[in-house]
C-alpha positions in Angstrom: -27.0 -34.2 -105.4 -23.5 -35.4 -106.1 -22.0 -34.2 -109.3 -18.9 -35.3 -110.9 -16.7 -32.7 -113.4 -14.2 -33.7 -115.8 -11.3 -30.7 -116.1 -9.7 -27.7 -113.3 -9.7 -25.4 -115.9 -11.3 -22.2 -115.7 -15.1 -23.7 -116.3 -14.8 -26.5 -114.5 -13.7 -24.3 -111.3 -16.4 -22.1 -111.6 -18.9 -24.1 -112.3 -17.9 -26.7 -109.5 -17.0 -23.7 -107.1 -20.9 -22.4 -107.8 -23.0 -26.0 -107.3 -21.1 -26.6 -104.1 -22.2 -23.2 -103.1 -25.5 -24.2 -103.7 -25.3 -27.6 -101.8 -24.0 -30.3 -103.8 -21.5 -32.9 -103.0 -18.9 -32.1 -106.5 -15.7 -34.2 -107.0 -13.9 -32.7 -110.1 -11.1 -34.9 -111.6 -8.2 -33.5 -113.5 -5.9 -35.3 -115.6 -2.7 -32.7 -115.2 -1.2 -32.8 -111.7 -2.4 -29.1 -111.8 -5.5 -27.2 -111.5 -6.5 -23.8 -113.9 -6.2 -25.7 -116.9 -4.3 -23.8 -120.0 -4.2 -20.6 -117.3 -2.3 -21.8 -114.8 1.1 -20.6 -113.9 4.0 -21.4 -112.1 7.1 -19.2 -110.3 10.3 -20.3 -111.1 12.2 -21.8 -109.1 15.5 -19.9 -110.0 14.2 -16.2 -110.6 10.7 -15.9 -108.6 9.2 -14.9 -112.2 5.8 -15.9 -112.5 5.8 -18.3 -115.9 2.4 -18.6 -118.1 3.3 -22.5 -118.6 0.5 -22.9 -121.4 1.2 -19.7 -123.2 0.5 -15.5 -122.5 -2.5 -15.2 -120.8 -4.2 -11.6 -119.3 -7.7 -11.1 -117.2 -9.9 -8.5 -118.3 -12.9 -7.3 -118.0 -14.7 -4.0 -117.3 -17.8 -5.7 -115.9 -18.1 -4.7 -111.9 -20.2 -8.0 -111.1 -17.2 -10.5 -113.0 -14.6 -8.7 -110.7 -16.1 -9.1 -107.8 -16.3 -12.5 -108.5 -12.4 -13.1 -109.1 -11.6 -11.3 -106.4 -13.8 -13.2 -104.1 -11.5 -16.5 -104.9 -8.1 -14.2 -105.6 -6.3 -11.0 -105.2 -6.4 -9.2 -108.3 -4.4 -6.1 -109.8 -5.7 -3.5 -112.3 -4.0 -3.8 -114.8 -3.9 -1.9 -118.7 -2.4 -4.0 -121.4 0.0 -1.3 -123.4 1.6 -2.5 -126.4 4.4 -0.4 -127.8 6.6 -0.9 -131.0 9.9 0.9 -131.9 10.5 1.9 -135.9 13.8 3.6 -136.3 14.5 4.5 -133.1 10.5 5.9 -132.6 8.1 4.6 -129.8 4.3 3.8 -131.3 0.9 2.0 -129.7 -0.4 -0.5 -131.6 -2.8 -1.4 -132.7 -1.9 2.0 -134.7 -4.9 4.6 -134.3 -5.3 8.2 -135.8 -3.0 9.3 -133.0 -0.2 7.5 -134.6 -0.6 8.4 -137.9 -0.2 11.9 -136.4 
C-alpha cells in the first residue's frame, strides 16, 4: 500500500518509520527544509554547541520497551534533569521538597 504523510516531526517519523517496516511504499513531505519537526536541533557553526532551534527540549522516559526503540534509530545518553536555584548565596532543588524546607 503506498501511504503519504504530511510532517518529519516526531509522529510522523515514527509512524512512517513503522508502516515501512511493515511493507508499505511511505513518501512523507515536510514543509521546513528539516526533518524532527519542533525537536530538531542544530550545532553551530561557530562553537560546536548543539542549539534546540524550536525551543528546550529533553527525552525521557523510564519505560525499557520506548528506549529500546530510540536507541534503535539513535545513540542515546542517560541523562537526569537537575534543576538548582541560588537564594543568597545558598544552592536549592526545585521543585522545593521536604528536603529543602530542611
Amino acid at each position: 500500500m503506498n501511504i503519504l504523510l504530511v510532517g518529519a516531526g516526531l509522529s510522523g517519523a515514527v509512524i512512517g518509520r513503522e508502516l515501512a517496516g511493515d511493507g508499505h511504499q511511505v513518501i512523507i513531505v515536510e514543509s521546513r527544509d528539516h526533518i524532527a519537526g519542533n525537536c530538531h536541533t542544530e550545532r553551530d557553526a561557530d562553537t560546536g554547541v548543539m542549539v534546540h532551534v524550536y525551543g528546550p527540549h529533553i527525552f525521557h522516559t523510564d519505560d525499557e520497551q520506548v528506549w529500546g526503540y530510540v536507541n534503535r534509530h539513535a545513540n542515546f545518553l542517560p541523562f537526569k534533569n537537575r534543576v538548582k536555584t541560588t537564594s543568597k548565596g545558598t544552592v536549592f532543588s526545585l521543585p522545593i521538597n521536604l528536603h529543602t524546607i530542611n
